[in-house]
Backbone bond lengths (Angstrom), bond angles and torsions (degrees), N, CA, C in turn:
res aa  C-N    CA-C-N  psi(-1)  N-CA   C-N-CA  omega(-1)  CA-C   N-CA-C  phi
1 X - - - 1.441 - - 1.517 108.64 -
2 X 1.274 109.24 123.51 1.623 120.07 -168.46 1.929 99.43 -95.29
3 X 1.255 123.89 126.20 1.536 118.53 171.41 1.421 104.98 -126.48
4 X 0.929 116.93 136.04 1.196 143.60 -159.21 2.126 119.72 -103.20
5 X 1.247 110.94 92.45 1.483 112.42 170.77 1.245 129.38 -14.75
6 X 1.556 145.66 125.60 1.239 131.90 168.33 1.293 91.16 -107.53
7 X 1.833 95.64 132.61 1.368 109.08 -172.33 1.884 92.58 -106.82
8 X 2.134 89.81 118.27 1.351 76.99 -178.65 1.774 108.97 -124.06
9 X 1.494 117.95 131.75 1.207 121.38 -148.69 2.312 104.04 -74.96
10 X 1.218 100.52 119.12 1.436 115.89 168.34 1.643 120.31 -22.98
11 X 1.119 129.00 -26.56 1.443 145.99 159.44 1.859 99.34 -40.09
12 X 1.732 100.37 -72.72 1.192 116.92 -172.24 1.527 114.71 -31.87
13 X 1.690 95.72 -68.21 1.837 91.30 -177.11 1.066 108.05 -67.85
14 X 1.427 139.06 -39.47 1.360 126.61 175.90 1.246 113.66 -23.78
15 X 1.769 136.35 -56.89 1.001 148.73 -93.46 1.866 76.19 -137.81
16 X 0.870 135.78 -10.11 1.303 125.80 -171.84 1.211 137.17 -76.63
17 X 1.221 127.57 126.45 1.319 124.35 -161.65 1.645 132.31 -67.03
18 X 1.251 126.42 142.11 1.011 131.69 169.96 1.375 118.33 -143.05
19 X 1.988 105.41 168.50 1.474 94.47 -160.53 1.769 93.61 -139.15
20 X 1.269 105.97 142.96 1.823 141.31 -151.13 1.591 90.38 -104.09
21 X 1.235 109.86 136.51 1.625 126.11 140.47 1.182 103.66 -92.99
22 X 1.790 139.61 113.20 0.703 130.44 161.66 1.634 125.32 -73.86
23 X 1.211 134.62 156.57 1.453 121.24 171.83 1.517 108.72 -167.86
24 X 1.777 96.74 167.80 1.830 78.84 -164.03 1.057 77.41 -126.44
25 X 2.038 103.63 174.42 1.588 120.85 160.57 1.575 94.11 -162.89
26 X 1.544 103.40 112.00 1.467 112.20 163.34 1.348 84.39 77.44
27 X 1.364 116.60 62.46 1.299 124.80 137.73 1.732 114.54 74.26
28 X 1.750 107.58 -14.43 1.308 115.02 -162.83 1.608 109.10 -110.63
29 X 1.166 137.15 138.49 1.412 127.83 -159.46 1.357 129.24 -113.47
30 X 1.376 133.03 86.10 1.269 146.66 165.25 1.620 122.27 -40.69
31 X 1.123 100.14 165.62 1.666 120.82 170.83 1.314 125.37 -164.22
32 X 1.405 126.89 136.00 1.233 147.04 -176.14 1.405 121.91 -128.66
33 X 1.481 119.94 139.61 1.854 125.53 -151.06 1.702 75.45 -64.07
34 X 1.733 103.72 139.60 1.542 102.35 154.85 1.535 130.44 -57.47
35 X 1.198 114.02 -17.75 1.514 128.99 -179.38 1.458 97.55 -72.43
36 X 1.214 153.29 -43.51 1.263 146.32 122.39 1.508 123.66 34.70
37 X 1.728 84.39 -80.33 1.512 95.40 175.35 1.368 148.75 -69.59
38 X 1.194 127.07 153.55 1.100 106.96 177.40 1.170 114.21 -130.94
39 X 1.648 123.72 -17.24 1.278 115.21 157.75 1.741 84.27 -162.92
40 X 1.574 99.47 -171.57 1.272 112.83 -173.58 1.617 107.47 -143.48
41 X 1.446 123.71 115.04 1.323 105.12 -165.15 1.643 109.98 -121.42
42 X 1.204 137.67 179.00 1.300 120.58 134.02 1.352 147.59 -45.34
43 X 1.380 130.79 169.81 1.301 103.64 151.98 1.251 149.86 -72.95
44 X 1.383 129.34 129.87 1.362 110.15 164.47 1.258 123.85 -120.87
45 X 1.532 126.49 -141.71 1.535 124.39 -166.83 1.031 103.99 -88.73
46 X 1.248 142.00 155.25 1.108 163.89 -95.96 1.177 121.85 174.36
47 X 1.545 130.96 72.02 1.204 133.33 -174.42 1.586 118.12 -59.72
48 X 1.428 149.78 109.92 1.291 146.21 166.03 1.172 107.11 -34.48
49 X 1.406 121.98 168.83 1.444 115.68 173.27 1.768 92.17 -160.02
50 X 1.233 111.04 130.88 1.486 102.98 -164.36 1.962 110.12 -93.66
51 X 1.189 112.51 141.17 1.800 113.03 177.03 1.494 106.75 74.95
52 X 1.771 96.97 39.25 1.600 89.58 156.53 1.422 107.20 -143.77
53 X 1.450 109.63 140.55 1.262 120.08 157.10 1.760 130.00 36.36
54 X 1.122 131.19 120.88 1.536 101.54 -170.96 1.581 120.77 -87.57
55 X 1.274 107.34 6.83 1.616 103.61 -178.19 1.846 100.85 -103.13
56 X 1.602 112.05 5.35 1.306 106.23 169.07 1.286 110.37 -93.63
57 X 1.611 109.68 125.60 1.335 116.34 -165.57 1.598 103.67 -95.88
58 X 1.532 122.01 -28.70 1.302 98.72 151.81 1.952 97.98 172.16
59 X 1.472 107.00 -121.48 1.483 108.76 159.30 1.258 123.65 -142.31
60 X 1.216 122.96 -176.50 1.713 107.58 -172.24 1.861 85.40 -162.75
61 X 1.303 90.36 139.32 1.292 119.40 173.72 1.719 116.61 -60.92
62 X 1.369 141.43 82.89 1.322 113.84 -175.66 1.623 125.27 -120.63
63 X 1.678 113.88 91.74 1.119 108.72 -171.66 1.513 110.62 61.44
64 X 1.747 113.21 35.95 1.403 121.44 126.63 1.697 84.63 101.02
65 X 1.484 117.79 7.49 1.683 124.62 165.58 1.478 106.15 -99.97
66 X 1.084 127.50 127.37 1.677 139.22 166.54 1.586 100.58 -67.01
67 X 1.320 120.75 118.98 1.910 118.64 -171.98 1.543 83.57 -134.75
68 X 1.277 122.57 133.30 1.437 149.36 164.44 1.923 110.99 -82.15
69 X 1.319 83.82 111.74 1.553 101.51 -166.94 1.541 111.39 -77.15
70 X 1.475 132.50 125.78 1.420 125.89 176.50 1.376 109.73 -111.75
71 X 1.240 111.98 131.67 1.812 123.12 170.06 1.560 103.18 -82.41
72 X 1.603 119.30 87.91 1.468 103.47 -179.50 1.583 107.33 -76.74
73 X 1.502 123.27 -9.64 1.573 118.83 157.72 1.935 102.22 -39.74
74 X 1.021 117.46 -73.41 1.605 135.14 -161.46 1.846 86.18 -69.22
75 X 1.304 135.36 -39.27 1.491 123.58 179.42 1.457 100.69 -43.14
76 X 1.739 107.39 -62.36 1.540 116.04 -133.98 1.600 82.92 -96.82
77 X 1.037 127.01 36.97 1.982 112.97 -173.02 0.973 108.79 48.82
78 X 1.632 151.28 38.96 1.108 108.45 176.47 1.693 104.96 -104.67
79 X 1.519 115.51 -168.37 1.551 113.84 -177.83 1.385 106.11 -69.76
80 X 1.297 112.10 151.43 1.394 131.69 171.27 1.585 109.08 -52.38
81 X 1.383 121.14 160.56 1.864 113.23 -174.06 1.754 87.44 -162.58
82 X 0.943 115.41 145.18 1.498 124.06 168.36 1.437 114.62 -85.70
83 X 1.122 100.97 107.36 1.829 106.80 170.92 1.626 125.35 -33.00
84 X 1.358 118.48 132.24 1.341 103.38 -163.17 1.831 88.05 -133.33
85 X 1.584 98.42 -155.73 1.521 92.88 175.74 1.330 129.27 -80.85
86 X 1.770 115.73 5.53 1.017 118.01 177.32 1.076 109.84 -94.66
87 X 1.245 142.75 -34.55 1.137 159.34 -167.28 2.065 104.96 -46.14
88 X 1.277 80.88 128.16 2.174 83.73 -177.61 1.220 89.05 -130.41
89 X 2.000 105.78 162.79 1.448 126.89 129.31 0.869 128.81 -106.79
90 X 1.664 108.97 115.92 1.264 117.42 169.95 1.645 146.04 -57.74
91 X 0.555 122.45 65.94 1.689 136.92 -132.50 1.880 84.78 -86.01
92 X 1.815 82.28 131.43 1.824 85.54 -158.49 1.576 109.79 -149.19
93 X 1.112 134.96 139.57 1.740 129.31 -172.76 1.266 92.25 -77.59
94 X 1.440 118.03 119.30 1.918 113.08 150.19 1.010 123.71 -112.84
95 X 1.170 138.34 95.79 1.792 131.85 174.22 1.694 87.24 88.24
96 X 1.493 131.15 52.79 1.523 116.24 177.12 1.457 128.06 70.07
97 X 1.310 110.86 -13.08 1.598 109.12 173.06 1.436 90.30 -120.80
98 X 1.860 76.79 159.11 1.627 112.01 -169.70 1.801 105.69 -84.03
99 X 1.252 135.99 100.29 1.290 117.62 -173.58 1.993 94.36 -131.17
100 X 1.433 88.60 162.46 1.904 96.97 168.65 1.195 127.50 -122.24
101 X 1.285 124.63 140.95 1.351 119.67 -166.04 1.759 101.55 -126.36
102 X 1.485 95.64 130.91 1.466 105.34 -175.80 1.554 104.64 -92.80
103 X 1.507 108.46 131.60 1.386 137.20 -165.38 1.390 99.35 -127.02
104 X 1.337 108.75 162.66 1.717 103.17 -169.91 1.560 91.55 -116.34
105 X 1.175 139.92 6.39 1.355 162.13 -179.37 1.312 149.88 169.39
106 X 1.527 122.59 85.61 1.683 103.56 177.25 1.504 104.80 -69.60
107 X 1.847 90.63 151.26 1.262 123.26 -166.42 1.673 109.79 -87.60
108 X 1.631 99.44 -59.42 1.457 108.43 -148.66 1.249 112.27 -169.15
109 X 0.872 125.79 149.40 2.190 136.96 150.83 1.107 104.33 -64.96
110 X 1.169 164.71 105.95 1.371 154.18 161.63 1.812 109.30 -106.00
111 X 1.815 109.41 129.76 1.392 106.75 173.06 1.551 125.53 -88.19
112 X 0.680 132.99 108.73 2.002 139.38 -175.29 1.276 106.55 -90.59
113 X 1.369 112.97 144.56 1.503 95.41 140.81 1.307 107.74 -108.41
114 X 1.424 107.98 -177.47 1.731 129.47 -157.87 1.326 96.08 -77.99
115 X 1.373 119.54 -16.71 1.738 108.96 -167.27 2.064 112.16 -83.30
116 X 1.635 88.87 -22.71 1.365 110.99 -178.11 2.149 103.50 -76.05
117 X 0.739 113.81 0.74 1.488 133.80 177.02 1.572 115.53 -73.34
118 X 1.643 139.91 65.72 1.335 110.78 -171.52 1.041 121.56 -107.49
119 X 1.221 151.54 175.88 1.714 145.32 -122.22 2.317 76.92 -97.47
120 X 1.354 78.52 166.01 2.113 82.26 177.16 1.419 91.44 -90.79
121 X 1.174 127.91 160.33 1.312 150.78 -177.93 1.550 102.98 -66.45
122 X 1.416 104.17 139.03 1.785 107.83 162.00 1.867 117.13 -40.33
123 X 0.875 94.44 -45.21 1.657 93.83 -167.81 1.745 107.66 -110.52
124 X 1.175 105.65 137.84 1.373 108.11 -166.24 1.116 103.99 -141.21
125 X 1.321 113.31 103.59 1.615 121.95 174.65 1.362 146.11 -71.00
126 X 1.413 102.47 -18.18 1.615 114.60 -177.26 1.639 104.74 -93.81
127 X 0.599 100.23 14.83 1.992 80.45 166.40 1.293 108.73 100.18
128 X 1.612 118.76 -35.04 1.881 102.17 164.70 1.084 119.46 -76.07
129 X 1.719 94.49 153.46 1.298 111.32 173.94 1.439 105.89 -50.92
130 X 1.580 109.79 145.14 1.417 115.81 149.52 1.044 128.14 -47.62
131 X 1.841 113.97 -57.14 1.818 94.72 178.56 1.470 116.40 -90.03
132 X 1.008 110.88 38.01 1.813 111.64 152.00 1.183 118.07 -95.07
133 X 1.517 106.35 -33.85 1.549 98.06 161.77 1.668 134.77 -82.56
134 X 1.544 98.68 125.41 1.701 114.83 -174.17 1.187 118.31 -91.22
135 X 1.321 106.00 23.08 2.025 129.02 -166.52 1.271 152.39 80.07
136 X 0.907 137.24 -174.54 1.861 135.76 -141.68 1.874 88.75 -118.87
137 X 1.271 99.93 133.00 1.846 106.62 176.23 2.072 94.99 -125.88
138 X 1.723 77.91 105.57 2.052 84.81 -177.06 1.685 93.18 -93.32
139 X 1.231 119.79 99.71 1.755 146.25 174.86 1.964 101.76 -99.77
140 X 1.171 103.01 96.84 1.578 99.84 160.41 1.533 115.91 50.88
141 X 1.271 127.96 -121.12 1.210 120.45 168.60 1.502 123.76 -106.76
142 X 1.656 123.92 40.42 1.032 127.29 -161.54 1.826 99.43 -147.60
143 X 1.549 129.12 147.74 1.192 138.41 -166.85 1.850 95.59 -120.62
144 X 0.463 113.41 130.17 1.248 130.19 162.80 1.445 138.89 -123.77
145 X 1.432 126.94 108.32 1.541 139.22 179.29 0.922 121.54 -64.29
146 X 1.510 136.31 81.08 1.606 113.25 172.64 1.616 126.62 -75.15
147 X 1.074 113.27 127.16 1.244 123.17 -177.48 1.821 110.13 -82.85
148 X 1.547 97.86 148.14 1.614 105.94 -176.23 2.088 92.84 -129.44
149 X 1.926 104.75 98.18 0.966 101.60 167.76 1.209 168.59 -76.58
150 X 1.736 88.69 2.03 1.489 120.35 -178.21 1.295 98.89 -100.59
151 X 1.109 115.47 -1.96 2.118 114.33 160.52 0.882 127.90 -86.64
152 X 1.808 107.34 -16.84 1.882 106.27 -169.60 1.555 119.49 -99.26
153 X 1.445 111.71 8.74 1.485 107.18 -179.41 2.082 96.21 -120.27
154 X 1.150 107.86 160.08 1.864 100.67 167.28 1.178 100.53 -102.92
155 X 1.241 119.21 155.92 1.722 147.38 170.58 1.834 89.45 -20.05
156 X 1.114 99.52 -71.29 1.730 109.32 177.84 1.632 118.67 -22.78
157 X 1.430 101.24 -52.56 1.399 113.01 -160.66 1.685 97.06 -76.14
158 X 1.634 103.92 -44.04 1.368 92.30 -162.98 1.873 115.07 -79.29
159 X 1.481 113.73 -3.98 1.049 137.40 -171.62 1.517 92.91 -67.61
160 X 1.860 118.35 -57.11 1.031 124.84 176.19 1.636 115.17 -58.90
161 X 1.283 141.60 -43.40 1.020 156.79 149.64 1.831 116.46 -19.26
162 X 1.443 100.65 -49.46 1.814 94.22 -174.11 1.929 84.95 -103.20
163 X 1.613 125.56 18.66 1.116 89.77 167.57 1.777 99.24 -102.69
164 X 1.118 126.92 -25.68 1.404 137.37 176.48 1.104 104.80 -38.33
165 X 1.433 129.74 -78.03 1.644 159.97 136.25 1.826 96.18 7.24
């Protein structure tokens, strides 16, 4: 039995679609692969947890799982903001653990393709790390950051992370 190659031209996958949680903080608008997610909740209480990190805002009870809460306001430097009704946790797999990240609003599902994806700029002014960012999506009149979350913590951090948890 003879099978035969499909020759499929590099354009194609380039061109392939994928789909964004959009979300903002401080006015500026992010995105993360929906596969990411795992749910999106309100806020709730917020257990302290003492000798960690200052952008860990604490833990949260979820359906009987201990999930380690992140202030990516306090990650990325930015100013403090009082949680309101928009305000979510994004509750998301990174590197195998279950963690949440407080957003001051999800936006949207948005579909891209990969070609619309361009590298993040050398210089990066707001306070994230460079290699968290997985690149800039230029959409109409709107910029968009995609974030890469299994880049923004070290082995260390997340070590600390499933021990909190």
């Amino acid at each position: 039995m003879q099978t035969t190659a499909l020759k499929v031209k590099s354009e194609e996958y380039a061109g392939e679609l994928i789909q964004l949680v959009s979300f903002n903080l401080e006015n500026e608008e992010y995105g993360i692969n929906v596969l990411m997610v795992r749910e999106i909740i309100r806020m709730l209480n917020i257990t302290r947890v003492p000798n960690t990190p200052h952008y860990v805002e604490g833990v949260i009870n979820l359906r009987g799982k201990v999930i380690p809460i992140i202030s990516l306001r306090r990650k990325f430097d930015l100013p403090e903001a009082e949680y309101d009704k928009r305000t979510r946790i994004m509750v998301m797999e990174v590197v195998g653990e279950m963690m949440g990240f407080i957003v001051d609003e999800v936006s949207e599902v948005i579909r891209i393709s990969e070609k619309e994806i361009q590298p993040p700029p050398p210089v990066v002014s707001s306070g994230i790390d460079q290699e968290c960012m997985a690149g800039v999506i230029n959409q109409a009149e709107r910029l968009l950051v995609l974030l890469d979350l299994e880049r923004m913590f070290t082995a260390d951090e997340r070590k600390l992370f499933s021990s909190v948890a």
